[in-house]
N, C-alpha and C positions, 0 to 999 in steps of 0.2 A: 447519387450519394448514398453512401450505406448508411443504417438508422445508427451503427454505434460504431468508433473506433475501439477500440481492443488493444491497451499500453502494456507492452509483458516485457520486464529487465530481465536479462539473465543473464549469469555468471556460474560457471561451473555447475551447471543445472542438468549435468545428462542423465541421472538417475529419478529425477521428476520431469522432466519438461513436457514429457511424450505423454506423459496422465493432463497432464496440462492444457495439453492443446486440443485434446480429446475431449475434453469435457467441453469447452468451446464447439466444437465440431458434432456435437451432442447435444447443445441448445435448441429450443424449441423455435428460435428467430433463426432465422438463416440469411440474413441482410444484413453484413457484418463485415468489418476486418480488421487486421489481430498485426500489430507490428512485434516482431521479436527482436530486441534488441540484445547482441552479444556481447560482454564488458569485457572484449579479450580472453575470452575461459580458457582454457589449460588442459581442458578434458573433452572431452568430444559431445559439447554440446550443440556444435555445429551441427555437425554431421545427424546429429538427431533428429535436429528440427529439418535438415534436407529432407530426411524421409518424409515431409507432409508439404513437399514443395508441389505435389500435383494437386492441392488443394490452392486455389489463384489467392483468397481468402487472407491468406498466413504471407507474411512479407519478411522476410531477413532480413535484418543489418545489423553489418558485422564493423564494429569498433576495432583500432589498431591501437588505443591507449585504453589502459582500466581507469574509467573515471566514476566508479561508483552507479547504483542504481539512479540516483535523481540527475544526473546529466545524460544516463543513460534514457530515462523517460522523456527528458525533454526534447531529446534529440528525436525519439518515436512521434512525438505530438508535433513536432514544425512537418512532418509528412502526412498528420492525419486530414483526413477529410470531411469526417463527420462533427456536428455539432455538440454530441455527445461522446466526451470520454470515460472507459471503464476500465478503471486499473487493474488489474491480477497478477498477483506474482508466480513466478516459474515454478514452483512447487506446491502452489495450490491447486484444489480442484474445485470448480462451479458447477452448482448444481443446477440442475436441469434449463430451470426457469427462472434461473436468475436475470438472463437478459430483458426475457418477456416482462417481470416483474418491475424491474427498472425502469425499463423503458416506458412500461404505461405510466408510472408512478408519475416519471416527469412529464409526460407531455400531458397527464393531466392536472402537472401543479406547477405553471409556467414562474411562479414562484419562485420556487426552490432552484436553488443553485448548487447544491453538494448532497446526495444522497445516498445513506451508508446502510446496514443490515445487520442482520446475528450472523457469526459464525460457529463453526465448530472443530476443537480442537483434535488433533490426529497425530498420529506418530509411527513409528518403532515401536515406542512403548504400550501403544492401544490406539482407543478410541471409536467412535467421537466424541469429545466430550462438549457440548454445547456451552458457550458462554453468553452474559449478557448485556447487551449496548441498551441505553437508551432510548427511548423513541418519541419521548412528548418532548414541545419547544423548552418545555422549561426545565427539565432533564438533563436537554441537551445542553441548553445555556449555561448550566449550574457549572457544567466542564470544563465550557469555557472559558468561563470565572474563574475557577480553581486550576486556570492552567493545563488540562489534562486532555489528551486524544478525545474529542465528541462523537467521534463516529472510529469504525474497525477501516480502518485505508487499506487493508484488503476487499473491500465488498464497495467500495466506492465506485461512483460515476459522478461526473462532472462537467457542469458547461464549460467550453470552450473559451465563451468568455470571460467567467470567472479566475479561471486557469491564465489566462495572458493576462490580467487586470494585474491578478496575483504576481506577477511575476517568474512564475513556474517555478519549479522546485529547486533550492537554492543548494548549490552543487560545491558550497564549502562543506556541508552538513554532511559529511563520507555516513554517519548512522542519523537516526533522530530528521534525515529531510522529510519525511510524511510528518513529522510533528510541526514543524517548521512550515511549511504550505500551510497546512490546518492552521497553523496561528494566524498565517497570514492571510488566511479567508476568514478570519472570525466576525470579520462584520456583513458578512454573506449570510443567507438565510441555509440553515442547517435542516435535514429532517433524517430520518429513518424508517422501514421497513420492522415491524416482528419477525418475518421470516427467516429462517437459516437459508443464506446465499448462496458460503464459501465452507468446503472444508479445508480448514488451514493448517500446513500444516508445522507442525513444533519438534522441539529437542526437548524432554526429559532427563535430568534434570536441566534449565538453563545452565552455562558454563558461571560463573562467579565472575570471574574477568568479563564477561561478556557484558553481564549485569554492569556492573562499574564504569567501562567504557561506555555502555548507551546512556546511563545517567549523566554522565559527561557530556558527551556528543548534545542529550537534551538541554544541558545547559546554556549551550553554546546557540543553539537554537533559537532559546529563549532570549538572550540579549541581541542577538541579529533582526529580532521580531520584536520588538519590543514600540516598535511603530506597525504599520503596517506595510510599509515597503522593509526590506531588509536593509541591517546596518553592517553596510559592507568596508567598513573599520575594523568591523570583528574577524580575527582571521582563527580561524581551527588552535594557533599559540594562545589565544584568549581561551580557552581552558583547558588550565593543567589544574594537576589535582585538590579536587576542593573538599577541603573535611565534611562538613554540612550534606554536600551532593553525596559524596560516597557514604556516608553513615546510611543517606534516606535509601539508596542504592542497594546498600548492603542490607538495609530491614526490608524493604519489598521482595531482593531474594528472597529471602528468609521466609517469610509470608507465605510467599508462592509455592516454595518447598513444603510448608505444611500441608497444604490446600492439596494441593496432588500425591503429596502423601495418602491426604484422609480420601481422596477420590479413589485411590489407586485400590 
């Protein structure tokens, strides 16, 4: 049994996936392996990922419907084998030692059930620009409380059975299902790393609509999870546009846009 399963969704990824998988292939653990799941791309992301098919490691599968990253993830983890799951996305890169890091973390904190890190941000536009998660219980907890991401779900690992406990990623949530999981493991035991994991990477400026949708989407999140199993009454028609949501949506753009302004 390999020490870590490896969950990568991708859609229309052929312009990162190859950085992607290389940075995997470039971890310091070599007891590993990496599902790539295809959400029907359009672009030749297949054909991308073939080229690393002489690695046994890396596993295809290829979707004939687009069903979004979290059906696409869940669909990776009913084939995984390992007790730990580590999610990364098709257009991040993992540094070095980030497996190694994870991995001792949990097996020496049989504890912890969801274990998240720093990343760093990337782009076209530059970088890296380092951000900050984080890392004491009560940090973390405060996020929780306040509704908000406790950990970067790009630098994530996960027990397995946490993850089926949870329900797996609730695959009405088309944006916002990492928010949505996370709610739903919030009575799990949370921790984090100091370390930079993940270079993740970003759009400059985010689009405006994009903003507004994912505030939405988290809306929708947030009433589905509002127990700990999902409220599957709630269907994606449960929200259209909400003054309140979109205001807070549109001032966190906003925000953001300053911030990388003054960094830029």
């Amino acid at each position: 049994m390999p020490s870590v399963s490896v969950i990568v969704a991708a859609f229309n990824s052929e312009d990162t996936i190859a950085d992607t998988l290389r940075s995997l292939q470039e971890q310091s653990v070599s007891d590993w392996e990496a599902f790539v799941v295809d959400d029907e791309s359009t672009d030749s992301t297949v054909e991308v990922v073939k080229t690393f098919s002489h690695d046994s490691r890396i596993r295809l599968i290829r979707l004939d419907k687009n069903g979004g990253s979290g059906r696409a993830r869940n669909i990776a983890v009913a084939q995984a084998s390992s007790d730990l799951l580590m999610i990364v996305d098709a257009d991040d890169i993992c540094m070095p030692d980030r497996m190694q890091k994870q991995l001792d973390y949990m097996l020496g904190h049989p504890e912890v059930d969801v274990l998240g890190g720093q990343v760093a941000e990337f782009g076209d536009w530059g970088g890296p620009v380092p951000g900050t998660w984080p890392v004491t219980d009560a940090a973390i907890s405060d996020r929780i409380r306040r509704e908000k991401m406790p950990i970067a779900h790009c630098a994530m690992i996960i027990r397995r059975s946490a993850f089926v406990e949870a329900g797996g990623y609730d695959e009405e949530c088309l944006r916002a299902q990492d928010f949505a999981l996370l709610r739903k493991l919030r009575s799990k035991k949370f921790a984090a790393v100091s370390d930079i994991l993940v270079y993740y990477r970003t759009i400059r400026p985010i689009p405006f609509m994009y903003a507004i949708h994912s505030g939405r989407y988290g809306r929708l999140a947030r009433i589905r999870t509002r127990d700990l199993r999902p409220n599957l009454n709630a269907k994606v028609a449960t929200f259209p546009a909400s003054a309140p949501t979109d205001i807070r949506s549109a001032v966190t753009w906003a925000r953001r846009r300053l911030t990388e302004r003054s960094n830029g």
